[in-house]
C-alpha positions in Angstrom: 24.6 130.0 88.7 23.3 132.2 85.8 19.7 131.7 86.6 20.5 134.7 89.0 21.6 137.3 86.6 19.2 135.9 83.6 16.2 136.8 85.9 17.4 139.9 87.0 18.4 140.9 83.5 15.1 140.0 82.0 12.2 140.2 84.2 11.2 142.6 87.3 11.4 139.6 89.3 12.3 139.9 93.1 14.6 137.1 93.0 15.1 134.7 96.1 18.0 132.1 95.4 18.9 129.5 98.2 22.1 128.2 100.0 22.9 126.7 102.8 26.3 128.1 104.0 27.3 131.6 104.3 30.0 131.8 101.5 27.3 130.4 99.2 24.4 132.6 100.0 27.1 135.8 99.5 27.8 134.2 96.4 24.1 134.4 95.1 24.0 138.2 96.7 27.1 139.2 94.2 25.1 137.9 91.5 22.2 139.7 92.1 19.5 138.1 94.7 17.6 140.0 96.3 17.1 137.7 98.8 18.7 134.3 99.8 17.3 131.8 101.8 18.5 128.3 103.6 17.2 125.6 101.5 17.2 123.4 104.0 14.2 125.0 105.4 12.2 126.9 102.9 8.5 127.3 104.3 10.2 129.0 107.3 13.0 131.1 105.9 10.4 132.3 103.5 8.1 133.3 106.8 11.1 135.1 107.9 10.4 137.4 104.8 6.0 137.5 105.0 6.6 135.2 102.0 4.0 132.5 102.5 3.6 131.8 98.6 5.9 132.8 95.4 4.4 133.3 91.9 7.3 131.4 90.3 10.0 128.8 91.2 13.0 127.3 89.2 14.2 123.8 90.3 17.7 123.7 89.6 18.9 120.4 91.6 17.2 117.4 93.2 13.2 118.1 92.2 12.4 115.1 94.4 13.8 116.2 97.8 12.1 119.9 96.8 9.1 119.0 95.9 7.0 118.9 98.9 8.2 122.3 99.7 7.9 123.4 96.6 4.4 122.7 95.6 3.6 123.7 99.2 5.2 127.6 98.3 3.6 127.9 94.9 1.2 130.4 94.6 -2.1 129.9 92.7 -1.8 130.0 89.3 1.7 129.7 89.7 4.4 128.6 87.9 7.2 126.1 88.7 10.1 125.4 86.1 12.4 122.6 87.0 15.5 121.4 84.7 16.1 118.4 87.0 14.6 114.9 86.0 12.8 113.4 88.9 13.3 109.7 90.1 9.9 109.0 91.9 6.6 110.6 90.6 5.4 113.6 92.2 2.0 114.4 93.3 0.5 117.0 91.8 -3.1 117.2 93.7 -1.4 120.6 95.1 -0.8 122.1 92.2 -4.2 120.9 90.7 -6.0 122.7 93.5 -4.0 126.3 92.8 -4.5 125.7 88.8 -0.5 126.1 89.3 1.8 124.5 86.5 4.5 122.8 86.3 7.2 123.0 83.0 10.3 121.1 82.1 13.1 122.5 80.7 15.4 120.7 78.4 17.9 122.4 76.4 17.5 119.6 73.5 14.2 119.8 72.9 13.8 121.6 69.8 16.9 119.6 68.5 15.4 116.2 69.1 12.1 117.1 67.8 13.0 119.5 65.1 10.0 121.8 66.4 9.4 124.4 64.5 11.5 127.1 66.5 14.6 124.9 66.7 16.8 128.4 65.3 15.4 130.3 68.7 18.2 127.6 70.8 20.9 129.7 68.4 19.4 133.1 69.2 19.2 132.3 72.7 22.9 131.4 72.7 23.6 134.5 70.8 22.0 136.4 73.7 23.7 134.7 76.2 27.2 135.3 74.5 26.8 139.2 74.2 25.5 139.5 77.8 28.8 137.7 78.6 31.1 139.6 76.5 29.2 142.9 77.7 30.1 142.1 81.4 26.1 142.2 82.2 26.3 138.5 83.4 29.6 137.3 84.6 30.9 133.5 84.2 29.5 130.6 86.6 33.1 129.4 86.4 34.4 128.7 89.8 37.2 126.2 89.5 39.7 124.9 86.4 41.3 121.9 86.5 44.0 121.2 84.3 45.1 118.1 81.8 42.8 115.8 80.3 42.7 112.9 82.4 41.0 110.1 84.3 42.3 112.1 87.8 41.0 115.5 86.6 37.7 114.0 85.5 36.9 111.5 88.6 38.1 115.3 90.6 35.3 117.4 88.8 32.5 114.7 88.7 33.5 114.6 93.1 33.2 118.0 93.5 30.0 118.3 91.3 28.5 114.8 93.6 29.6 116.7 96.8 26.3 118.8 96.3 28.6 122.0 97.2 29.8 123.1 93.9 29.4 126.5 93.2 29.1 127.5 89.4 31.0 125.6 87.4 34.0 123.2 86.9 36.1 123.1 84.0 38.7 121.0 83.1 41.4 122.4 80.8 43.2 120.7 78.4 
């Protein structure tokens, strides 16, 4: 997705993405990862690379079936960021233990709270937009599908279910 290109644009992150088939993992590589891993199996694909803890981990599908894994990598004083709710509280005596933290992102938040940097969600945009426009971070759109209907819809919500969907779907009306 753009997680990829946003952390290689704006940090000095190495940046480890995960798939589990080989068309996906080239697909994080042409993005910009510098190393992709099978998800399926992350304490030992990350031993496969000396990795036995990372400073920071984004959770960008199913927090539940990660999390074990997840607050297993986490370095101390870590950081993991997950935009995914959860359905079944998580335990948190690892994290406690390696004063690692946990955030939540939600892109409503300053919206639904008015806080007092609700114009930074605009900026951010804004930044997002040029980087787009500037050919620094290409689309996540991998599929159209055409006409507004029930088909089209029930099609994109499938594919997004299947748990294979690359980038994005769009339907075009």
């Amino acid at each position: 997705s753009l997680a990829i290109p946003f952390a290689k644009h704006n940090s000095k992150v190495k940046v480890i993405a995960t798939a589990s088939r080989e068309d996906s993992a080239r697909w994080c590589r042409d993005r910009g990862a510098d190393v992709v891993v099978n998800y399926r199996d992350l304490k030992g694909e990350l031993a496969k690379h000396g990795l036995t803890f990372v400073d920071y981990i984004f959770i960008l599908n199913d927090t539940d079936g990660h999390w074990a894994a997840v607050s297993d990598l986490i370095a101390p004083q870590g950081h993991i960021c997950s935009i995914v709710e959860n359905e079944h509280p998580l335990n948190l005596d690892k994290l406690k233990s390696k004063s690692a933290a946990l955030h939540w992102e939600f892109m409503y938040t300053r919206s639904m709270y008015q806080t007092a940097d609700m114009a930074r969600q605009g900026e951010i945009l804004n930044e997002v937009a040029k980087l787009v426009d500037n050919g620094v971070v290409e689309s996540s759109l991998s599929e159209t599908l055409h006409g507004l209907s029930v088909e089209s819809i029930t099609e994109a919500h499938r594919k997004v279910l299947d748990g294979h969907m690359r980038g994005k779907v769009v339907v075009e009306f």
